[in-house]
C-alpha positions in Angstrom: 24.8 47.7 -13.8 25.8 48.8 -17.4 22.6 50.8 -18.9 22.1 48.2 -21.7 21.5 45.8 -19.3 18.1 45.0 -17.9 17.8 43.2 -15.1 16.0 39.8 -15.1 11.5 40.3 -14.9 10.4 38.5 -11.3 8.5 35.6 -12.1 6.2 33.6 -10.0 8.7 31.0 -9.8 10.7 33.4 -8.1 7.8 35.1 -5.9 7.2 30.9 -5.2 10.6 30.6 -3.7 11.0 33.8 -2.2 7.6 33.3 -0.3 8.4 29.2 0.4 4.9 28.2 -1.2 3.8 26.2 -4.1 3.7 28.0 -7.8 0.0 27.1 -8.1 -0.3 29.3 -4.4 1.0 31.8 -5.9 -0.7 31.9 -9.2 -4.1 31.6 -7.6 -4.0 34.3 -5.1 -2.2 37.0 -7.3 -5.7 36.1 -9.6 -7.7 36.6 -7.0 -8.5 32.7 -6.8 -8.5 29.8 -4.2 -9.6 29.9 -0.7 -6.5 30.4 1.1 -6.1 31.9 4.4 -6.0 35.4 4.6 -2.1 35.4 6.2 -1.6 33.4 3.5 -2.8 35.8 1.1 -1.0 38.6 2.8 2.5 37.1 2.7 2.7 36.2 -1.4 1.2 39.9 -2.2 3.7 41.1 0.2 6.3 39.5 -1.2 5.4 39.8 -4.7 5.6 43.5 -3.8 8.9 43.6 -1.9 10.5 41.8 -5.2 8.6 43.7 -7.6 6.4 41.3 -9.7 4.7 42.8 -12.1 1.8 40.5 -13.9 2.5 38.9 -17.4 0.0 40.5 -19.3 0.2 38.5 -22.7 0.0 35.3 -20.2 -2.7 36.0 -18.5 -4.8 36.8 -21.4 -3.9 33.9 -23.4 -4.8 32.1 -20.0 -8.2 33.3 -19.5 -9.0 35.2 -22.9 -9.4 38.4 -20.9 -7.4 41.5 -22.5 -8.4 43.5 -18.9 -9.2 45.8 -21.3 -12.1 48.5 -21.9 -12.9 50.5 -24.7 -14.1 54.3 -23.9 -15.8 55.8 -27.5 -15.2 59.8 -27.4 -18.3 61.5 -29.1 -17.3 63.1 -32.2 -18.8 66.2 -33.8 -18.8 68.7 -36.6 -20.0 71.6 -34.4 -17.3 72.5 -32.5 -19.4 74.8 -30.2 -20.5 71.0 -29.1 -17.1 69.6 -28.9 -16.2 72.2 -26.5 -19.3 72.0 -24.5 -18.6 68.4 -23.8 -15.0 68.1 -23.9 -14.7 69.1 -20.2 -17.3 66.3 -19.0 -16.0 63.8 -21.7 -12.7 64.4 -19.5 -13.8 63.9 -16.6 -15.5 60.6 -17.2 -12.7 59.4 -18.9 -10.4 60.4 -15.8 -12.8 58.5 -13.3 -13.5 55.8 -15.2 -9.9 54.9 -15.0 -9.3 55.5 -11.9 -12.2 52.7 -11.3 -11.5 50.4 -14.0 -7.6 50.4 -12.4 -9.2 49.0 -9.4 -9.8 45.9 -11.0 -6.7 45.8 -13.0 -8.5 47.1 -16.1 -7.3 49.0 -18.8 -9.6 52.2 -20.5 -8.8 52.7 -24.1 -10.1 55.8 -25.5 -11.3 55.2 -29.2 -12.7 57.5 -31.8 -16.0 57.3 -32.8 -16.9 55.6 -35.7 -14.0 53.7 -36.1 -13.2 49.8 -36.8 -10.6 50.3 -33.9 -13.2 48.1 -31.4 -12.3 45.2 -33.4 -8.3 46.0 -33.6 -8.1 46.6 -29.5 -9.9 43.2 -28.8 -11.4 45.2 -26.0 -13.6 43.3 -23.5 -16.0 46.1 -23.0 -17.2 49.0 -24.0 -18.0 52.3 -22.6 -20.5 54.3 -24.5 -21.6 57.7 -23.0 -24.5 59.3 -24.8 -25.5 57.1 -27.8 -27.2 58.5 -30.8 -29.9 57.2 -32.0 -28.4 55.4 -35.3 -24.8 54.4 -33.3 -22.6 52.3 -35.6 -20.3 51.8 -32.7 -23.2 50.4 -30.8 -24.0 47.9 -33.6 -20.0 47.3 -33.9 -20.0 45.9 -30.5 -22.9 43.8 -30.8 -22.0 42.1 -33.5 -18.7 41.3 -31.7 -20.4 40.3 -28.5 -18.6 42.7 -26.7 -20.7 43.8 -23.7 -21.8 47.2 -24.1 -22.6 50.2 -21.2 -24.4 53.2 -22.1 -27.1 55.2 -20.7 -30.6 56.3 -21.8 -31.8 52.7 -23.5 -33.8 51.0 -20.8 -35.3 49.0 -23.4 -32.2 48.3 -25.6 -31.4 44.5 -25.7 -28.0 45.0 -27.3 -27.1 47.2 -23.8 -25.4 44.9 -21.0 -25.0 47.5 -18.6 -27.6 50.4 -18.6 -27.1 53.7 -16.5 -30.6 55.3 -15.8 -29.3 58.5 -15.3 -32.4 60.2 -13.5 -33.5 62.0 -16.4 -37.0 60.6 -16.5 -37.5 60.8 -12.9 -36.5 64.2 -12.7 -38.4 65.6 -15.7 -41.8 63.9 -14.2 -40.6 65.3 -10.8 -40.3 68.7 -12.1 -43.4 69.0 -14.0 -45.7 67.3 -11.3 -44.5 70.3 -9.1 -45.2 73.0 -11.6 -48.7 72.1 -11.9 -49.5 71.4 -8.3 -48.0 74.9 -8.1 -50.9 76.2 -10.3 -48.8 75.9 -13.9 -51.6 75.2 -16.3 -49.5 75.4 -19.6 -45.8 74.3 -18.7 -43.5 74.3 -21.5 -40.1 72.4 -22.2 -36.7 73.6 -22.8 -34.3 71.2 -24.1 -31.1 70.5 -26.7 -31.5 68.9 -30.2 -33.0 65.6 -30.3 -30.5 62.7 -31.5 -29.1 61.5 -28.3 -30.4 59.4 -25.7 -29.9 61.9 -23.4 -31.9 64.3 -25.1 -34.4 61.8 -26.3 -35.8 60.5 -23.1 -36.8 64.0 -21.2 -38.4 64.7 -24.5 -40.2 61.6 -24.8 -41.2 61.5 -21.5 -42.5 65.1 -21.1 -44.7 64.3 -24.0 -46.3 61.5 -23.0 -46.5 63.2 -19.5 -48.8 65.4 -20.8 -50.5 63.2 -23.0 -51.8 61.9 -19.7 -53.1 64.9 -18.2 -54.8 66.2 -21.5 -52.2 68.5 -22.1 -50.6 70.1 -25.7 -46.9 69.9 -24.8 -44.7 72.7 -26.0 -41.4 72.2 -26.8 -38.2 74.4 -27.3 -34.6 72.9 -28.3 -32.0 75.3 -28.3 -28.4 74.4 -30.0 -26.0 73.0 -28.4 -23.8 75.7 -28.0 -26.8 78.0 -26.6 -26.4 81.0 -28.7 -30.0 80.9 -29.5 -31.1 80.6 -25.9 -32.6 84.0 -26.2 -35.2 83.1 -29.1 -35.9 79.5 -27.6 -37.3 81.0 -24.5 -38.9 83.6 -26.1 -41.1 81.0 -28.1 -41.9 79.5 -24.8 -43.6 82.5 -24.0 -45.1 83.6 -26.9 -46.6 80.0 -27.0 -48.4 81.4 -23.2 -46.3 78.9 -21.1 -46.8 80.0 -18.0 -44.1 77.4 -16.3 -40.6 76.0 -17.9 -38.8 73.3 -16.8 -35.2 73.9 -18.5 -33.6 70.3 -18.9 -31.2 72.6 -21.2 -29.7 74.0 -17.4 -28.8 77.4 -17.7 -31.3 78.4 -15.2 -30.0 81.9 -14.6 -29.5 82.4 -18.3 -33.5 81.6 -18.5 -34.5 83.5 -15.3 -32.9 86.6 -16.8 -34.6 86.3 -20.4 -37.5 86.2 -18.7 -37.4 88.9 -16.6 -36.1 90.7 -19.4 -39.6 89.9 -21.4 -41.4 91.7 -18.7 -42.9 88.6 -16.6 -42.4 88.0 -12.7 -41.1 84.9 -11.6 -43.1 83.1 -10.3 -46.3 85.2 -10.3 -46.3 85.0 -14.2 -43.8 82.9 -15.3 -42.4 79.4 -12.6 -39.2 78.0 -13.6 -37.3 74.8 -13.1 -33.9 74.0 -14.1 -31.7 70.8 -14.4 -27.8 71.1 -12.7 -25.1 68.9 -13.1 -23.4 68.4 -9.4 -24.7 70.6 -7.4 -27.2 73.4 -7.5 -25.4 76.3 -5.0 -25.6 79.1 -7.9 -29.1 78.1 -8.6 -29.9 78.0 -4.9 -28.2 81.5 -4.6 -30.6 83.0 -6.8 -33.8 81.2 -6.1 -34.2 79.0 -8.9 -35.6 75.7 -8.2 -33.7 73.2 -9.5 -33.7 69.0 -10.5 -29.5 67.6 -9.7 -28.0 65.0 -11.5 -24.6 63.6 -10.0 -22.7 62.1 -13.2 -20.0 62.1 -10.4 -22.2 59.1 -8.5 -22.5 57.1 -12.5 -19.0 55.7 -12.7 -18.3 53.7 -9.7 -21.3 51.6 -10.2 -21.2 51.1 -14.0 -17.7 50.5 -14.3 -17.9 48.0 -11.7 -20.9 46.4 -13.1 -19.3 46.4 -16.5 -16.6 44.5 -15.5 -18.5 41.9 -13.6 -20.4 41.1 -17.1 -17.1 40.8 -18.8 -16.1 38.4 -15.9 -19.2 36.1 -15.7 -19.8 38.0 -11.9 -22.9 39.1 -13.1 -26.0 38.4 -15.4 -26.4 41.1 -18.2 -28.9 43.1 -18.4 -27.9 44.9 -15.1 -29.1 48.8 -14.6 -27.3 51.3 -12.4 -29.5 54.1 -10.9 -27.7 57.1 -10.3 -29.2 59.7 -7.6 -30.9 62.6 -8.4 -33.1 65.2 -6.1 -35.6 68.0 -6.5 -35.0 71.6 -4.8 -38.0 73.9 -4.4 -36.9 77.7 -4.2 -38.5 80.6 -4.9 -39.4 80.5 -8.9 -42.0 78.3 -8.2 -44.7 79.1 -6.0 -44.9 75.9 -3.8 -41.1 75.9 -1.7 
């Protein structure tokens, strides 16, 4: 065949006569419709395959007002210590959620933040990792009805889909088993408020103490942790005899401590957050609350999509997993 020439699309009409059914047999079980027996169903995807149909996608939009589309907003920031901190897990996410929206013949499109591009894409959701607390593309959405997932906003009306991430869970966790270890002024290390991410350990450790008569002290190191040093420092110097680092870095912090001239944990317990796994953590003996973002997409996705589709009744919440590891900088393991 000459190179300018493309050869003809496969329609359904042709799928229809190929496989000797109706074109409504066809149309309905390549959209997952009908109740058709399941040899049925396996013949017209099979020879939908074999002739290489590939989906209208203008068609079916117009059809059922569904772009099987999904917006993803990437964080944007001025700091570029920050950018580079998050650009690895912002890649990630991004990578899986893909991989999970592709499942159900969705779409991601990865948008900037902060821009009028949510409107443009006619997107039928909208992935928003780590909101701030003032998010224009959070309003954006909402006042386009576009169903929205983020995480951190139990309480949020405007969120469809909300991802408790464990963080509450965890920080509660972590400071119950500091005191019952005999912590009697545990302290908090943390990043910059202005995220929900950020917020809710905050918040919560607060009013965690608040309960128990406590003063809470707090430390937020930037985001790039280049003052890790003089946040942990204050910790001490405050008398905090315990530190739960929701900031990670847990062998950063045991050294710094150690380096003050305090025993962990005779003078000084500590607790620190990890991402996927704890193994370096557990190497050294620092106890330790995991998060699995690995465990948030699946579920969220999924659940996103099921809004868009009428599957499901928004609000839904996803719980990801999270445990608690007791080594040897505490004194209860």
């Amino acid at each position: 065949m000459p190179e300018n020439i493309r050869p003809k699309p496969v329609g359904i009409k042709d799928v229809a006569a190929a496989a000797q059914v109706s074109l409504a047999t066809v149309s309905l079980v390549l959209n997952g419709k009908g109740n058709f027996p399941e040899k049925t169903q396996e013949h017209v995807r099979k020879v939908a395959s074999e002739l290489g149909y590939v989906p209208n996608r203008k068609a079916s939009m117009l059809r059922s007002g569904n772009s099987k589309t999904l917006g993803f907003i990437l964080g944007e920031s001025h700091d570029p210590e920050w950018a580079q901190q998050w650009a690895e897990m912002t890649g990630r996410l991004l990578f899986e959620s893909v991989q999970v929206a592709g499942l159900r013949n969705y779409a991601i499109i990865a948008i900037p933040a902060d821009s009028d591009l949510i409107r443009s894409f006619g997107i039928d959701g909208l992935i928003l990792s780590d909101s701030r607390n003032e998010d224009p593309d959070l309003d954006a959405a909402t006042k386009l009805g576009i169903p929205i997932l983020t995480n951190e906003r139990p309480d949020d009306s405007r969120v469809s889909v909300h991802l408790d991430s464990g963080y509450r869970g965890m920080t509660i966790a972590a400071f119950d088993a500091l005191v019952a270890s005999g912590a009697h002024k545990p302290g908090l290390l943390t990043e910059p408020l202005g995220l929900a991410s950020n917020e809710l350990p905050e918040h919560t450790y607060i009013s965690w103490c608040e309960q128990r008569g406590l003063t809470p002290v707090v430390a937020r190191g930037k985001h790039d942790r280049s003052d890790i040093e003089e946040q942990v420092t204050f910790l001490l110097n405050q008398g905090c005899d315990a530190i739960y680092s929701f900031y990670e870095e847990g062998e950063t912090v045991l050294n710094i401590v150690r380096s003050a001239g305090k025993s962990v944990p005779e003078d000084v317990q500590l607790i620190a957050a990890s991402a996927y796994n704890d193994d370096r953590n557990k190497e050294l003996g620092i106890s330790s609350t995991v998060y699995h973002p690995e465990d948030m997409i699946v579920g969220t996705i999924n659940a996103l999509i099921d809004v868009v589709e009428g599957i499901a009744e928004a609000p839904v919440t996803v719980t990801s997993r999270w445990e608690m590891n007791l080594y040897s900088s505490t004194r209860m393991h």
